[in-house]
LUMPA-881574 format. One record per residue (C-alpha): x, y, z; residue in three letters; chain. Coordinates in steps of 0.2 Angstrom, whole numbers, plus 5000, padded with zeros to 4 digits. Example, Ala and Ser with C-alpha at 12.3 -4.5 7.8 and 13.67 -1.06 7.14 Angstrom:
% LUMPA-881574
@east->5062; north->4978; up->5039; drenba->ala; zalum->A
@east->5068; north->4995; up->5036; drenba->ser; zalum->A
//
This chain:
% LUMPA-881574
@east->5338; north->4950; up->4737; drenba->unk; zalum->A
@east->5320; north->4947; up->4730; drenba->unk; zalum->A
@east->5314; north->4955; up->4714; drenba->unk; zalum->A
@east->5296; north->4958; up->4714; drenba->unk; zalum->A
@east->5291; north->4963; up->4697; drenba->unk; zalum->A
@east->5275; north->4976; up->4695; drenba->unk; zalum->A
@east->5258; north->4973; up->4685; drenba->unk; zalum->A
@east->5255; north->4990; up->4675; drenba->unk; zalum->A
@east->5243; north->4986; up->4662; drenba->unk; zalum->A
@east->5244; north->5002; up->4656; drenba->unk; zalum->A
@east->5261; north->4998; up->4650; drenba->unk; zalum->A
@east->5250; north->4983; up->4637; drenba->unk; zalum->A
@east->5239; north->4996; up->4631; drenba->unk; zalum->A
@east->5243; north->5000; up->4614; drenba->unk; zalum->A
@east->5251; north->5019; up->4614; drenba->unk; zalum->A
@east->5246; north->5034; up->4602; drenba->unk; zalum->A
@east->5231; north->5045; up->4602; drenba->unk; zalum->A
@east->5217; north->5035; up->4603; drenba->unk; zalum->A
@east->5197; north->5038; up->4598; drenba->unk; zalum->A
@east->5189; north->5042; up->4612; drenba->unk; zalum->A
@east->5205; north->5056; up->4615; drenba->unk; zalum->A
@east->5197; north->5062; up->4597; drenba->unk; zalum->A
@east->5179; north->5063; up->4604; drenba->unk; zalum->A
@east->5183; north->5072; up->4617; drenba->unk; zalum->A
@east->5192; north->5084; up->4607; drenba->unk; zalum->A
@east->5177; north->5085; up->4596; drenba->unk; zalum->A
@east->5164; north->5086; up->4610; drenba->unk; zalum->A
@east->5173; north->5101; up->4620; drenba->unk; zalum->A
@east->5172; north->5111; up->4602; drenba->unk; zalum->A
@east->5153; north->5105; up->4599; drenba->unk; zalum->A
@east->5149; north->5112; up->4616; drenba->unk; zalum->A
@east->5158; north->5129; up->4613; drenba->unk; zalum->A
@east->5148; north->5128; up->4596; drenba->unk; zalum->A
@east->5133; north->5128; up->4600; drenba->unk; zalum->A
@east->5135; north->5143; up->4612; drenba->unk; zalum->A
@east->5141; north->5152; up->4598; drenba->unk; zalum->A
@east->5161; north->5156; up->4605; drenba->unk; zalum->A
@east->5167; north->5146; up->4590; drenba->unk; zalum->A
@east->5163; north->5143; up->4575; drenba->unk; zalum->A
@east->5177; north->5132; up->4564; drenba->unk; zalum->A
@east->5190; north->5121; up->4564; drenba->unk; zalum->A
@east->5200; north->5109; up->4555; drenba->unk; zalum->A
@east->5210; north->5092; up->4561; drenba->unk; zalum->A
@east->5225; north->5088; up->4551; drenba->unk; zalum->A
@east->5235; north->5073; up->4549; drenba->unk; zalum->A
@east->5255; north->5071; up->4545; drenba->unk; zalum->A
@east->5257; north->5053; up->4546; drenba->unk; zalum->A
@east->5276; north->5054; up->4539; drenba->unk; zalum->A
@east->5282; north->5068; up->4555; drenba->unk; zalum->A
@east->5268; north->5057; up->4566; drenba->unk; zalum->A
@east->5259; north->5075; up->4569; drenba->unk; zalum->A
@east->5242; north->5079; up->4572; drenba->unk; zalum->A
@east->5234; north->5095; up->4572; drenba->unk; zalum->A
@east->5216; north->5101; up->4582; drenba->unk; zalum->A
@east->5213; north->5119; up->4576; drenba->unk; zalum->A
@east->5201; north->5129; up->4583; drenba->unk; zalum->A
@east->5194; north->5145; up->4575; drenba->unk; zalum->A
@east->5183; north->5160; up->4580; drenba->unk; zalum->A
@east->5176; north->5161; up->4564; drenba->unk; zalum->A
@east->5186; north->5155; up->4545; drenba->unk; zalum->A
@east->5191; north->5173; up->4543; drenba->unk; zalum->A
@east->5203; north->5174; up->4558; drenba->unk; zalum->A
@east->5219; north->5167; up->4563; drenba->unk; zalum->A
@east->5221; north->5151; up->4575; drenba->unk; zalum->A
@east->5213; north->5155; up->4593; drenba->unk; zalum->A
@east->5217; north->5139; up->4599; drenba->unk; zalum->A
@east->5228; north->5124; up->4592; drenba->unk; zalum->A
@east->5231; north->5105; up->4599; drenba->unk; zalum->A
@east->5244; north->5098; up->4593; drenba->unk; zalum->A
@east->5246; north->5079; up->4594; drenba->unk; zalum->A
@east->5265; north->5074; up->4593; drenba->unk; zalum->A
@east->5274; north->5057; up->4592; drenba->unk; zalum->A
@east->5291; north->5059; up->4599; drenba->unk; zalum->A
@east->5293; north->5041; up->4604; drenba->unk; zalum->A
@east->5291; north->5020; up->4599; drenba->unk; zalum->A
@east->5279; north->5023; up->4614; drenba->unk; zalum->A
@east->5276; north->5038; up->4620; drenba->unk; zalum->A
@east->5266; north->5054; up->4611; drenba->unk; zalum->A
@east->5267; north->5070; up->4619; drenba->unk; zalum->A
@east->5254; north->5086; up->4618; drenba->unk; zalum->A
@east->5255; north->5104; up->4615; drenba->unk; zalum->A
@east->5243; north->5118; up->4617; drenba->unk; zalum->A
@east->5249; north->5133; up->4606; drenba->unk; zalum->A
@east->5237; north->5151; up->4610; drenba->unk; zalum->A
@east->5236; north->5167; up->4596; drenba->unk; zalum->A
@east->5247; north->5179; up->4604; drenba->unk; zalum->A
@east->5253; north->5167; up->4617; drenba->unk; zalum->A
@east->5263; north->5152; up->4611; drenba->unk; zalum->A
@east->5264; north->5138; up->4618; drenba->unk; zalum->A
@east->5253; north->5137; up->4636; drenba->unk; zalum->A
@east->5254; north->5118; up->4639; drenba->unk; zalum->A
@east->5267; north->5106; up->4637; drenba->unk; zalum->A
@east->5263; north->5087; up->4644; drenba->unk; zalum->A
@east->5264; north->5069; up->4640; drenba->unk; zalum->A
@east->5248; north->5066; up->4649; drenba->unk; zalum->A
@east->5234; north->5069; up->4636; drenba->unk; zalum->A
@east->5221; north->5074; up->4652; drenba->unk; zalum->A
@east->5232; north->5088; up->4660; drenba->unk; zalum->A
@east->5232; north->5096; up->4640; drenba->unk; zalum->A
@east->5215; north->5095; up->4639; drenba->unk; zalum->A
@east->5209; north->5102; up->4655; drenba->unk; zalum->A
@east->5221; north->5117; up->4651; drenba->unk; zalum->A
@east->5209; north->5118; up->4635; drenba->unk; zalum->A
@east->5195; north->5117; up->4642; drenba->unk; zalum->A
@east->5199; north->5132; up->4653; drenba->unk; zalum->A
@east->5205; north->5142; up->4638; drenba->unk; zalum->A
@east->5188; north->5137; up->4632; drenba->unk; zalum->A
@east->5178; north->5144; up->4647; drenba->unk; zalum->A
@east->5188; north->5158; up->4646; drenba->unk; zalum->A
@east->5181; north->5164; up->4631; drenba->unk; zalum->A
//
């Protein structure tokens, strides 16, 4: 029997949400903006739960359209929620890409 063991570099990375995951966040609510669909949001940090929270508003006045939630269940692994007004929770992944693309559409959408 040989054991062959597997390079996966992505296993060396450091985990957690990183900066450019941040900026991209940030760019798809610049962009929605600047064509006027919305108009706040706010970014909160729970370092004690290991919680992030990306809100997006219509406008100040209104309830949470949108909400992105950043979640560290894991020594290693982070997991991401999407949370819609009236919906609940639409997305569910450990993969922060397959989140964001669902936000991107909700985006679009409007």
């Amino acid at each position: 029997m040989v054991f062959e063991v597997i390079n996966n570099p992505a296993f060396a990375q450091a985990p957690g949400f990183t900066q450019e995951q941040f900026r991209k966040l940030d760019q798809i609510y610049c962009s929605a903006a600047s064509q006027k669909t919305l108009n706040y949001r706010t970014v909160e940090c729970d370092f004690d739960e290991g919680v992030a929270t990306y809100t997006y508003y219509v406008s100040s006045q209104h309830a949470p359209f949108l909400q992105f939630i950043i979640r560290k269940v894991g020594p290693q692994t982070m997991m991401y929620e999407l949370y819609k007004q009236s919906k609940g929770r639409i997305a569910k992944s450990g993969v922060f890409d397959r989140t964001y693309d669902r936000l991107c559409k909700e985006i679009d959408s409007l």
